[in-house]
C-alpha positions in Angstrom: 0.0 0.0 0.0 1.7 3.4 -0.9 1.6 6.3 1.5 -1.1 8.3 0.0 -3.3 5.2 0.1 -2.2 4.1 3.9 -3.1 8.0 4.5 -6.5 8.2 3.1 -7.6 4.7 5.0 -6.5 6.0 7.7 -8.4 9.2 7.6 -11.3 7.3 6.4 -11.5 5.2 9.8 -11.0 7.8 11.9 -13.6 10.0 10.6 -15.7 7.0 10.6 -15.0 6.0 14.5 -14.8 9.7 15.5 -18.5 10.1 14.4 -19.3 6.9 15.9 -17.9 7.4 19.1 -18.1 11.2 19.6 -21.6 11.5 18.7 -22.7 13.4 21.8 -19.7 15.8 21.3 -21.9 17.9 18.9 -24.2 20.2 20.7 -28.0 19.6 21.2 -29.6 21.8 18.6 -26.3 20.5 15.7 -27.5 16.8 16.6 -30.8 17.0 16.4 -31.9 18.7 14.5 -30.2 16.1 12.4 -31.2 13.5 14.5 -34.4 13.7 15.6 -36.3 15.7 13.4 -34.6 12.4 11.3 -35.9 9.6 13.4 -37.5 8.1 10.0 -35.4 7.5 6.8 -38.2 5.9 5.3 -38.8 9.4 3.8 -35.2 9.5 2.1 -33.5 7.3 0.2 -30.3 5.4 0.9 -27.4 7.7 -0.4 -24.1 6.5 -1.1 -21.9 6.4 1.6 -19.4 9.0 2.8 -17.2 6.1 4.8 -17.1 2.7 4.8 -15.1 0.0 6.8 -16.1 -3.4 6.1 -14.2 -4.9 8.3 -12.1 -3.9 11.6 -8.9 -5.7 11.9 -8.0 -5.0 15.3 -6.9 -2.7 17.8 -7.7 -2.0 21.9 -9.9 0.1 23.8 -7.9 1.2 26.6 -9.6 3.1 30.0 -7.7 4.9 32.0 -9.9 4.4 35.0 -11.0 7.5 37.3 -9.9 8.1 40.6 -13.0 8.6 41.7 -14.3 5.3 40.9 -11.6 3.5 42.0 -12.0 5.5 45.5 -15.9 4.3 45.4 -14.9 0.7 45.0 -12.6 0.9 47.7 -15.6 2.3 49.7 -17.6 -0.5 48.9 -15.2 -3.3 49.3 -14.7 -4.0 46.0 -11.7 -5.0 43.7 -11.3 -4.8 40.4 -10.0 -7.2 37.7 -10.3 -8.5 34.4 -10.8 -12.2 33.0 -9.8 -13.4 28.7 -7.3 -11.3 27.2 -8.2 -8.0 28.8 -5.0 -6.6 30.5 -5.2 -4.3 33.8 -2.2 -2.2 34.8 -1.6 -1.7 38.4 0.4 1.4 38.4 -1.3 3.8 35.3 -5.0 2.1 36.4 -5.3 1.6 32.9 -7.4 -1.2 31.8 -7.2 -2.3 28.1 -9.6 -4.4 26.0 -8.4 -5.8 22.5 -11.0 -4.9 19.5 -11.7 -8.0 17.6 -13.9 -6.7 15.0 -16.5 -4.8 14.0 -17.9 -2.2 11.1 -18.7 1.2 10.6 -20.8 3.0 7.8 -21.0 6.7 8.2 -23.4 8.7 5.7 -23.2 12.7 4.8 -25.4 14.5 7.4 -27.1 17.0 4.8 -28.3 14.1 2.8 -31.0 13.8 5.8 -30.6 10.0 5.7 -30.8 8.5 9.1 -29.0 6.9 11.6 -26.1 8.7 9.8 -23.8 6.9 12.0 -24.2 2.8 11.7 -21.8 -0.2 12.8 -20.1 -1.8 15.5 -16.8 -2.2 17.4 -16.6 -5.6 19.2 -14.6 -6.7 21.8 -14.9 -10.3 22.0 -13.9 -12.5 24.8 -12.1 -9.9 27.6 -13.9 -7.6 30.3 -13.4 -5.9 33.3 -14.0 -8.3 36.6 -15.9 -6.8 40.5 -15.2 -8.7 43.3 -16.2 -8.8 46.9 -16.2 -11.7 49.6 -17.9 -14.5 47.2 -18.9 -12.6 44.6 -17.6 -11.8 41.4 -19.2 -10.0 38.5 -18.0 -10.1 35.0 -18.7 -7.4 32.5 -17.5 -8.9 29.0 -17.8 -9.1 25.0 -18.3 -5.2 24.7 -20.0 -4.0 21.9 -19.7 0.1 20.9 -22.8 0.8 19.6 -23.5 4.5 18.0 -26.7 5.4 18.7 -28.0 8.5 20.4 -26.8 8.9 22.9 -23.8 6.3 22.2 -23.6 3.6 24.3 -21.6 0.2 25.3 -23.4 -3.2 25.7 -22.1 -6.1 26.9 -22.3 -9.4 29.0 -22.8 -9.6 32.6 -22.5 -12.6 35.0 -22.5 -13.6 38.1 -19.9 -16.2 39.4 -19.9 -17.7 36.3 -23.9 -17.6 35.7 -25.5 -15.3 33.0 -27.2 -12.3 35.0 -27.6 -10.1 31.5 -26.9 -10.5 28.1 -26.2 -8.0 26.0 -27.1 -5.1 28.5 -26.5 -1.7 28.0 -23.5 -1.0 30.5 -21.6 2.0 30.0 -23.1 5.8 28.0 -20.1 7.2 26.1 -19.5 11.1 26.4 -17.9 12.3 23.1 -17.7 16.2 24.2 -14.5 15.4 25.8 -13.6 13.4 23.0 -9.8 15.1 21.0 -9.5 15.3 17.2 -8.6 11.8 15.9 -4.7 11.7 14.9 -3.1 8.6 13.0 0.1 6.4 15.2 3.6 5.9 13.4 1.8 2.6 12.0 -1.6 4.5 10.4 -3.7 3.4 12.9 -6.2 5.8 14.1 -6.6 6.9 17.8 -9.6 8.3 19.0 -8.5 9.8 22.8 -10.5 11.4 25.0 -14.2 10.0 25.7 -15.6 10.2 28.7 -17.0 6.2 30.0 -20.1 6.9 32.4 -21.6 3.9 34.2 -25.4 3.5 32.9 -28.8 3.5 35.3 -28.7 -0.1 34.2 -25.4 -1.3 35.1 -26.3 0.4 38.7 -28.8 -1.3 39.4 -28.1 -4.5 38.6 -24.3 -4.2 40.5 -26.2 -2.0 43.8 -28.7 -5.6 43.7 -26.2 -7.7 43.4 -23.6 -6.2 46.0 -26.6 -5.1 48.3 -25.8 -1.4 48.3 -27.1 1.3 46.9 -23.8 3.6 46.6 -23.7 2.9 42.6 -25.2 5.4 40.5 -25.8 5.8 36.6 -23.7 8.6 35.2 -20.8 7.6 37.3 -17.5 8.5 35.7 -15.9 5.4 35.3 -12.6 7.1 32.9 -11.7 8.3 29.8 -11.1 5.7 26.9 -7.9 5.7 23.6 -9.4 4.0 21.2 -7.0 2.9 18.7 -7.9 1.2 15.5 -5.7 -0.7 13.0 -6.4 -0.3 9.5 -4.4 -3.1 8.2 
């Protein structure tokens, strides 16, 4: 692949993902007024689109994790972990989750065609582990999903049982979200979103640990999202 081709793939994916994942980074009246007064496309039909990637080779979703959730575990007696090929650094608190696929079809806004934004990243067999006394719960298989507002699913269980599959986890802030740049190796890095635990995942981990000190919107840290695009 010559340069100007590597350079233009790579801007392609991170225009793509930056969309995807920085969806709330717009302000209320640019997104919807695009978005809502569009929650039909049946009226439109399918343009071509602006950005496609088929297929995501790879890559890692890495959160730095906030000190403030890591003081509220403490508080609550509970330790973090992670189980498959997730990795967890002890000194940074930065916990990393290998992407393992996924696609993304982003669409010109002014066409009107609606979700503009489509795909998925996946993150196939890692997650990020809670654990107190005889307990632990298991968050895995994430799934970035771009809808408004932009969210992550993924698996939960409970010592090894199913609890919740495919439940909504984590809401993604893009307005913290940086400009996308391209690595030495033209990967594209999205840095800067902000991870918020959802009124979901509260719930079920307040029912589970019997407390009620979890609440949605918790800032759980910021993510770097880097994307190989070969």
């Amino acid at each position: 692949m010559n340069r100007r081709s590597a350079t233009r793939k790579g801007f392609v994916v991170a225009a793509a993902l930056s969309a995807v994942i920085g969806l709330s980074a717009c302000g209320s009246n640019d997104v919807d007024t695009a978005q809502a007064a569009d929650s039909s496309s049946s009226s439109v039909s399918v343009p071509k689109p602006a950005a496609v990637v088929r297929a995501i080779p790879g890559g890692d979703t890495a959160v730095t994790l906030d000190q403030g959730f890591v003081s509220a575990l403490g508080t609550l007696g509970l330790t973090p972990g992670v189980t498959g090929t997730a990795t967890l650094d002890g000194t940074t608190g930065v916990v990393d989750f290998p992407i393992t696929g996924g696609t993304v079809t982003l669409y010109d806004r002014e066409t009107g065609y609606r979700p503009w934004v489509q795909g998925v990243v996946f993150h196939d067999g890692s997650g990020l582990t809670l654990a107190a006394g005889g307990t632990t719960v298991e968050l895995s298989n994430f799934v970035i999903d771009p809808g408004k507002p932009a969210r992550l699913f993924g698996d939960v269980t409970v010592n090894g049982r199913l609890a919740a599959g495919n439940a909504p986890l984590f809401n993604l802030d893009g307005s913290t979200l940086s400009a996308p740049t391209t690595d030495a190796d033209g990967s594209a890095v999205l840095d800067g979103t902000t991870v918020k635990l959802s009124d979901e995942a509260a719930a079920l981990l307040n029912s589970t640990f019997e407390t009620d000190a979890l609440a949605g919107g918790l800032v759980i840290g910021t993510s770097t999202i880097t994307v190989q695009t070969s």
